[in-house]
N, CA, C and O atoms as CSV, one atom per row, in Angstrom:
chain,resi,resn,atom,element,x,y,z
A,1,UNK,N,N,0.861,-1.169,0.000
A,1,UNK,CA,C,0.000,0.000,0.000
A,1,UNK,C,C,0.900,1.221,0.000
A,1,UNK,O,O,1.771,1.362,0.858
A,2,UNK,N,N,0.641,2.287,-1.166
A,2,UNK,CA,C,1.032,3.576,-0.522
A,2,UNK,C,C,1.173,4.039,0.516
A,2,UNK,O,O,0.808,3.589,1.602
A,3,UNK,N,N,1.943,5.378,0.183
A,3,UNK,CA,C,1.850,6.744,0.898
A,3,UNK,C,C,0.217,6.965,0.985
A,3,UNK,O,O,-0.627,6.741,1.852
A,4,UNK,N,N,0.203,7.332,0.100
A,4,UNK,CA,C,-1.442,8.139,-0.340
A,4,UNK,C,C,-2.387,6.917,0.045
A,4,UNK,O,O,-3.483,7.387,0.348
A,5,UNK,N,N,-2.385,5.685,0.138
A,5,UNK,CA,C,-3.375,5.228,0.450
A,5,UNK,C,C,-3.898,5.091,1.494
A,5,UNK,O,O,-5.113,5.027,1.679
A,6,UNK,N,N,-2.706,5.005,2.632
A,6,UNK,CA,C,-2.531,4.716,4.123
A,6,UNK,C,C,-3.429,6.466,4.601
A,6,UNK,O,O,-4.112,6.770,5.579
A,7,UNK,N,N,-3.192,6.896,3.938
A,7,UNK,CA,C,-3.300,8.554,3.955
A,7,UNK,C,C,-4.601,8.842,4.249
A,7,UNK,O,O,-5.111,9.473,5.175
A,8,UNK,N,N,-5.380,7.853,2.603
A,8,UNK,CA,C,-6.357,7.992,2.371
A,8,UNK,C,C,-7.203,7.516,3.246
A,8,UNK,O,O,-8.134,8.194,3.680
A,9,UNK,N,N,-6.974,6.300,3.601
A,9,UNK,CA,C,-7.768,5.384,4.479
A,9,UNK,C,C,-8.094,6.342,6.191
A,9,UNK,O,O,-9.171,6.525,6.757
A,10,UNK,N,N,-6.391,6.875,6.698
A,10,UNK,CA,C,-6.701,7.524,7.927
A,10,UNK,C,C,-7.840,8.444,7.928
A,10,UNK,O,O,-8.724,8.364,8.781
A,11,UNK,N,N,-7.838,9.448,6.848
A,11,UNK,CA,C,-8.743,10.275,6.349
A,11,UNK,C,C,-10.558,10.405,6.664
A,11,UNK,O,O,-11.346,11.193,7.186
A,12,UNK,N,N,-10.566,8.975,5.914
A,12,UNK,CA,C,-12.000,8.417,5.973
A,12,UNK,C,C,-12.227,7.771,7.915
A,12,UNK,O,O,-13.281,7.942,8.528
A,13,UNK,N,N,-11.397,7.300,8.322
A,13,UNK,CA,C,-11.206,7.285,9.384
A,13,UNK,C,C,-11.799,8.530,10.544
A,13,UNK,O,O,-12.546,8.281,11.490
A,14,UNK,N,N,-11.331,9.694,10.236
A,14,UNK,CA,C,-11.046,11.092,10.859
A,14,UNK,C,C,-12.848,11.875,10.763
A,14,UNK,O,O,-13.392,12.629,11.570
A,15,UNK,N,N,-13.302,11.386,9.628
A,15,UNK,CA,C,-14.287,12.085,9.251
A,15,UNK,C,C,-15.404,11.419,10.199
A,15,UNK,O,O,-16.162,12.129,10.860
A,16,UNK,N,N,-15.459,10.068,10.226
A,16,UNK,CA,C,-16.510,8.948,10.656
A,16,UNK,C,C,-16.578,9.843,12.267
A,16,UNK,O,O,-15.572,9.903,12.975
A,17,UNK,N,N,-17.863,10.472,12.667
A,17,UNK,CA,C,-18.196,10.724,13.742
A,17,UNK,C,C,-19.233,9.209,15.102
A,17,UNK,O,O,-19.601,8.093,14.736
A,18,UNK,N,N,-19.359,9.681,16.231
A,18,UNK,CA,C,-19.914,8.769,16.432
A,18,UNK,C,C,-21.541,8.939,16.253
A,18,UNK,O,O,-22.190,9.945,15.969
A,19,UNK,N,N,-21.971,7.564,16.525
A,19,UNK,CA,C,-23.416,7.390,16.135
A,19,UNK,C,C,-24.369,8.146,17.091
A,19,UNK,O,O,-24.785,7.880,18.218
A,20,UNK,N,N,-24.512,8.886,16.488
A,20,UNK,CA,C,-26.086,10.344,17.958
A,20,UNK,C,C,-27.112,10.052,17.280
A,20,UNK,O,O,-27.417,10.188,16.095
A,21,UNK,N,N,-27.461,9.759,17.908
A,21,UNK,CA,C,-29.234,9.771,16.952
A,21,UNK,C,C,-29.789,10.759,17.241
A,21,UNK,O,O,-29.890,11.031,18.437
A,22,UNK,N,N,-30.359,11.667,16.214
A,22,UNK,CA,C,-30.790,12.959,16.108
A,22,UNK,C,C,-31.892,13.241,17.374
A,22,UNK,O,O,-32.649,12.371,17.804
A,23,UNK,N,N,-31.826,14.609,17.873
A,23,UNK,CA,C,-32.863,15.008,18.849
A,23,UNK,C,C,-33.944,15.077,18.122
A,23,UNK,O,O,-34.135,15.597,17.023
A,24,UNK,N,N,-34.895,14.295,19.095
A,24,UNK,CA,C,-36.772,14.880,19.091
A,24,UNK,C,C,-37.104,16.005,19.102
A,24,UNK,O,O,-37.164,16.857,19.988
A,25,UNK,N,N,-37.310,15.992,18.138
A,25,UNK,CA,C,-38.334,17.705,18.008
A,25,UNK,C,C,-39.639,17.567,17.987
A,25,UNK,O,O,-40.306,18.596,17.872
A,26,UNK,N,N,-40.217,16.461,18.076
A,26,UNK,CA,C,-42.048,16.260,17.952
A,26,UNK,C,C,-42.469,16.597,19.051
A,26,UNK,O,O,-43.395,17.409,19.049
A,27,UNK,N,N,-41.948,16.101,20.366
A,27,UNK,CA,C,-42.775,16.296,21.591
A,27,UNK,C,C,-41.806,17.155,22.381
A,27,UNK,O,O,-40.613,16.862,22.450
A,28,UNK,N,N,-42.281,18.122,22.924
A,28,UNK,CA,C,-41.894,19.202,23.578
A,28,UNK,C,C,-42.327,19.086,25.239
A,28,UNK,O,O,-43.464,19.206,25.694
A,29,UNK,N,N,-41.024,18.808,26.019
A,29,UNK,CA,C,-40.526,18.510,27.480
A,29,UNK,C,C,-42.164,19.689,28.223
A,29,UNK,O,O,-42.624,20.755,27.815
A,30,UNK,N,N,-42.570,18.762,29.433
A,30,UNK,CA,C,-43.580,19.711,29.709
A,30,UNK,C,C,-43.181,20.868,30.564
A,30,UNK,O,O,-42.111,20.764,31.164
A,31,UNK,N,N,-43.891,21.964,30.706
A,31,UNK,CA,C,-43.260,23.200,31.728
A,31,UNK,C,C,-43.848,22.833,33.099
A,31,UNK,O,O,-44.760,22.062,33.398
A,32,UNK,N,N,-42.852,23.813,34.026
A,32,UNK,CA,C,-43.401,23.370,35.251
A,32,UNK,C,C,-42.710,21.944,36.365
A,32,UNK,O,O,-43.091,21.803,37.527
A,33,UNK,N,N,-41.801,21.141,35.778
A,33,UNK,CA,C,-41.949,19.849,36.035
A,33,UNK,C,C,-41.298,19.381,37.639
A,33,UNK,O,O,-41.217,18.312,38.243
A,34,UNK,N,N,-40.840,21.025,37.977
A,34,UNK,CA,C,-40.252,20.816,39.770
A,34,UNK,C,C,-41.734,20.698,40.364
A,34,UNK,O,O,-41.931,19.888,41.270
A,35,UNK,N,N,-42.935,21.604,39.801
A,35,UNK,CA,C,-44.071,22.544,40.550
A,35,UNK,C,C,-44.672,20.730,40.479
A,35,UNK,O,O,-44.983,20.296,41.589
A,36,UNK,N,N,-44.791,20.000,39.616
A,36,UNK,CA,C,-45.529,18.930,39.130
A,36,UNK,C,C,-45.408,17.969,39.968
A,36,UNK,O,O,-46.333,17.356,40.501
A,37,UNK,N,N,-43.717,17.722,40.183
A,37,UNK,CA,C,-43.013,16.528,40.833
A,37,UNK,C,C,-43.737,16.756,42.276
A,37,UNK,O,O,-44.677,16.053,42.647
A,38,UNK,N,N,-43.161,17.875,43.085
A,38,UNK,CA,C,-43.750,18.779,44.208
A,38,UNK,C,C,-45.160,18.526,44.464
A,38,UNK,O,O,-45.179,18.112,45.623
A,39,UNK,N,N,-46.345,18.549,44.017
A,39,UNK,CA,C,-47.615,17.927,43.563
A,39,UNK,C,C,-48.033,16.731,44.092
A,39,UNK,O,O,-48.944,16.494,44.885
A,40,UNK,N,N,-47.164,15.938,43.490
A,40,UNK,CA,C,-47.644,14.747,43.608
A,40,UNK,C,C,-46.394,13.900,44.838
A,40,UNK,O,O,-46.411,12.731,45.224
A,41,UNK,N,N,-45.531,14.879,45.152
A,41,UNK,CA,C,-44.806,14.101,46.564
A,41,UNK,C,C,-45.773,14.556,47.407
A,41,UNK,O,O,-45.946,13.719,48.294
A,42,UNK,N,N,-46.658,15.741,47.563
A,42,UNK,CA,C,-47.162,16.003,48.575
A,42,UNK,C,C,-49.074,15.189,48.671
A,42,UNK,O,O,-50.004,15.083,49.471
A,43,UNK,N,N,-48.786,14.895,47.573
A,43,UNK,CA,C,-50.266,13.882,46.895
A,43,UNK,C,C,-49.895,12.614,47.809
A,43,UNK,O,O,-50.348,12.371,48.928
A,44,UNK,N,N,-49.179,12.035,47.243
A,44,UNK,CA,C,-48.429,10.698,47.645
A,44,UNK,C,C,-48.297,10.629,49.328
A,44,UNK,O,O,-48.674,9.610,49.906
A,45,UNK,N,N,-47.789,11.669,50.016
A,45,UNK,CA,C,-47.299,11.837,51.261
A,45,UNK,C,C,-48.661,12.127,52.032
A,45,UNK,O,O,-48.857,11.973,53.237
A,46,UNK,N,N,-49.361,12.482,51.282
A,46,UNK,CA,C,-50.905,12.568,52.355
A,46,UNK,C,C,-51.895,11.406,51.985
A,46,UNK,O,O,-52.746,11.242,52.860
A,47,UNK,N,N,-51.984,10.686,51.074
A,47,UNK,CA,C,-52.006,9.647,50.935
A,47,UNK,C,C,-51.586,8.332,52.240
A,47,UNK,O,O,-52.268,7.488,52.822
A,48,UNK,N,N,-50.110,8.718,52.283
A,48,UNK,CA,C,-49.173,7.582,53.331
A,48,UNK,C,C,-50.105,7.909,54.786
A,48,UNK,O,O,-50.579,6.960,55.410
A,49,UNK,N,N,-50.293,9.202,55.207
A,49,UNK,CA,C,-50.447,9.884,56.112
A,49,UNK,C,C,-52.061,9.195,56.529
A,49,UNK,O,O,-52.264,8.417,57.461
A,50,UNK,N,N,-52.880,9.613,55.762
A,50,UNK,CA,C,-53.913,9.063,56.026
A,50,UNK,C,C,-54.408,7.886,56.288
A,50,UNK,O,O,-55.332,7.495,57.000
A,51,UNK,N,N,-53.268,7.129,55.258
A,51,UNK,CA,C,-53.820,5.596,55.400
A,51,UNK,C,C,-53.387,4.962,57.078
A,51,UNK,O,O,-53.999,4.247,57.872
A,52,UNK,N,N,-51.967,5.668,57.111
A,52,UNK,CA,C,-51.267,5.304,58.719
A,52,UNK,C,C,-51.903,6.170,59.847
A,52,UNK,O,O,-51.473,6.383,60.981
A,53,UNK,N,N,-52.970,6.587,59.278
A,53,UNK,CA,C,-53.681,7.560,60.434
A,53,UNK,C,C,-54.939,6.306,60.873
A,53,UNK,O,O,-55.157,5.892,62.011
A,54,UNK,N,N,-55.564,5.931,59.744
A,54,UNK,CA,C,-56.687,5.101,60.225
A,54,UNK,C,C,-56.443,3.438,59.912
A,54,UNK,O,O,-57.251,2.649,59.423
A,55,UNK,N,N,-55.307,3.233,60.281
A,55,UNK,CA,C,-54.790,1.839,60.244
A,55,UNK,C,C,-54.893,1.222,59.182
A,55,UNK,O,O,-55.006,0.053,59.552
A,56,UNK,N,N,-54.939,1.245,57.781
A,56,UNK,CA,C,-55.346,0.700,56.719
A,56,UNK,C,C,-53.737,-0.038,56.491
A,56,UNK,O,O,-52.852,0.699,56.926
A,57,UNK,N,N,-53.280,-1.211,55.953
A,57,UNK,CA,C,-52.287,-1.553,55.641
A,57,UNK,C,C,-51.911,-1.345,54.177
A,57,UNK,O,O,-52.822,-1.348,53.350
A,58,UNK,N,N,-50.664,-1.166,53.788
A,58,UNK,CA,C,-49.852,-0.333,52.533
A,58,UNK,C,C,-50.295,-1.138,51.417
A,58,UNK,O,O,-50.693,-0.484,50.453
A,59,UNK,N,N,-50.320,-2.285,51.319
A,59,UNK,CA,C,-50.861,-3.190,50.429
A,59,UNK,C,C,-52.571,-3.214,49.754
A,59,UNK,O,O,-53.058,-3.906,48.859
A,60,UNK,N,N,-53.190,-2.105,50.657
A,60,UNK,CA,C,-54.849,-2.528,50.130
A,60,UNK,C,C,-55.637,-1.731,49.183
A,60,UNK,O,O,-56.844,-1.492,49.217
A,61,UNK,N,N,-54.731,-1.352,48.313
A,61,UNK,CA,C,-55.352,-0.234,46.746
A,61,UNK,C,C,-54.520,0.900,47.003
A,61,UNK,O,O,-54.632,1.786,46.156
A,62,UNK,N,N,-53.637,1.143,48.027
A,62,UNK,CA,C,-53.229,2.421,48.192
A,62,UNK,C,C,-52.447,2.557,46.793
A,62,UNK,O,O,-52.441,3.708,46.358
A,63,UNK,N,N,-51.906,1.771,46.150
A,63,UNK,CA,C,-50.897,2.482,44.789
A,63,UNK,C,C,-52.096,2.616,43.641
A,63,UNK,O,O,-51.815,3.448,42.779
A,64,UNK,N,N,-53.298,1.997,43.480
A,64,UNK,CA,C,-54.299,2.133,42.483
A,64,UNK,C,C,-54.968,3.711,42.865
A,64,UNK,O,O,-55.481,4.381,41.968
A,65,UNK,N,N,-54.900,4.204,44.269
A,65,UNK,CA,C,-55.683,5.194,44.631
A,65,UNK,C,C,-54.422,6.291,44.330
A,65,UNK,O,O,-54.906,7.367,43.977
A,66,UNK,N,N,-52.783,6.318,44.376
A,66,UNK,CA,C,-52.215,7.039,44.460
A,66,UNK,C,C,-51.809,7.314,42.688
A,66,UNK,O,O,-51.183,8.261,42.212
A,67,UNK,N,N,-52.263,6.424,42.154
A,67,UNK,CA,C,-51.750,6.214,40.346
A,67,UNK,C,C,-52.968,7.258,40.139
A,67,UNK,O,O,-52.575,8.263,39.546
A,68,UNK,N,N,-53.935,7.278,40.371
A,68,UNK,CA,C,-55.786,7.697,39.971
A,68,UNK,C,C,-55.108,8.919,40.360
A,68,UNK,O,O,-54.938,9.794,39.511
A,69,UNK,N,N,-54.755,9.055,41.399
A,69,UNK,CA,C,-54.659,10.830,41.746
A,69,UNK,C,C,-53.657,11.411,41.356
A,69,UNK,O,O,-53.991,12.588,41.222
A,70,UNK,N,N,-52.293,11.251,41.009
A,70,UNK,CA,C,-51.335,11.613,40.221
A,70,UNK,C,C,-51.982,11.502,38.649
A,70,UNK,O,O,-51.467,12.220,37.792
A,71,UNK,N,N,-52.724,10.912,38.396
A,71,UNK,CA,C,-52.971,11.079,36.958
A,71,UNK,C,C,-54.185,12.029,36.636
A,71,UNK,O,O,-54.427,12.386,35.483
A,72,UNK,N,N,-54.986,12.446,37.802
A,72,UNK,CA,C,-55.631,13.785,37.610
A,72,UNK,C,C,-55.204,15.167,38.303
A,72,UNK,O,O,-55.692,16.278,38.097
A,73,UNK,N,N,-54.063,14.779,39.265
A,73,UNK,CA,C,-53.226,15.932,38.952
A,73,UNK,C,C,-52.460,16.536,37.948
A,73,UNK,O,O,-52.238,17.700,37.614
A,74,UNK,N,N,-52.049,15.214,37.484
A,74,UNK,CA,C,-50.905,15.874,35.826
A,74,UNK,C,C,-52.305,16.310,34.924
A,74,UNK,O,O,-52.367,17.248,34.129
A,75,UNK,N,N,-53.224,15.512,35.222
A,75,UNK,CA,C,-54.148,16.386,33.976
A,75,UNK,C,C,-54.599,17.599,34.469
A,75,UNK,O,O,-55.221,18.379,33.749
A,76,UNK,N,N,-54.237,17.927,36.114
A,76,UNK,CA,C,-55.038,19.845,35.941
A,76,UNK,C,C,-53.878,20.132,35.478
A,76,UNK,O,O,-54.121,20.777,34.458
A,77,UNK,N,N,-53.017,20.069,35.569
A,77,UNK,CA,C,-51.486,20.736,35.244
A,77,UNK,C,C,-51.478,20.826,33.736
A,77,UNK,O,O,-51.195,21.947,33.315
A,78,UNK,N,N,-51.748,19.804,32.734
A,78,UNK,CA,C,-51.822,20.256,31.431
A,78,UNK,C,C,-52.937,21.070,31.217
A,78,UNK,O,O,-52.825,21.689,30.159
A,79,UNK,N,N,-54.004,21.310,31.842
A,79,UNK,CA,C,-54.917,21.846,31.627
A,79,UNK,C,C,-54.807,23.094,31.792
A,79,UNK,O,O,-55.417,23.784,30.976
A,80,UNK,N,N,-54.094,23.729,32.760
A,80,UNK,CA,C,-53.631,25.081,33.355
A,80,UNK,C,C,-52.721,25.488,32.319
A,80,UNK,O,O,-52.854,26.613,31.838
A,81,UNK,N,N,-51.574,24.518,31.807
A,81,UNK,CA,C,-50.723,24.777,31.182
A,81,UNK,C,C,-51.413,25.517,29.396
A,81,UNK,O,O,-51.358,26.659,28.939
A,82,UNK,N,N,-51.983,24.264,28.849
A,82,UNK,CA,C,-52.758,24.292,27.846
A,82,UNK,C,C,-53.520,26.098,27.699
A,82,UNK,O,O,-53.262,26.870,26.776
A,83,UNK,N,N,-54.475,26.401,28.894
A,83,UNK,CA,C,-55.098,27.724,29.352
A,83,UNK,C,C,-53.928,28.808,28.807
A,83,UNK,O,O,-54.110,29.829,28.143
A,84,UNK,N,N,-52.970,28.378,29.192
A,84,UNK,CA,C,-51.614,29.751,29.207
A,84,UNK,C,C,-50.860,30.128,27.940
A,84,UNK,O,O,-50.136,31.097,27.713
A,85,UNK,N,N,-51.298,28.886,27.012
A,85,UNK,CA,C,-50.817,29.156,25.457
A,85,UNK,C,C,-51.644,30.177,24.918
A,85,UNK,O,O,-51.478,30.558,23.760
């Protein structure tokens, strides 16, 4: 092999970047998402509170009742959000 080929080859070498797969631009990160998180620790935490207030044990729907209410909190939150566009 050449000069010039060894040359050539490093070349093609030099150019080859690594593999990024291009950023998402379709869906746009939601606003708000400390105020949101904040929300639903204090959702969650009165939740714990109540159930250990009237003896209920951790196992008896409390994550079906805490999923239901985090998921109509994030929906006032898009809803407020949505309002502000």
């Amino acid at each position: 092999m050449s000069i010039f080929g060894i040359a050539k080859k490093g070349f093609g070498m030099l150019r080859k970047s690594s593999k990024v797969s291009p950023t998402i631009k379709s869906v746009k990160p939601a606003k708000n998402l400390t105020k949101r998180r904040k929300d639903q620790q204090e959702l969650i935490k009165s939740i714990d509170y109540q159930y250990k207030k009237i003896g209920v044990t951790p196992g008896s729907g409390a994550s079906k009742i805490k999923k239901d209410a985090a998921k109509k909190v994030s929906d006032i939150h898009d809803k407020y959000e949505a309002r502000g566009k």
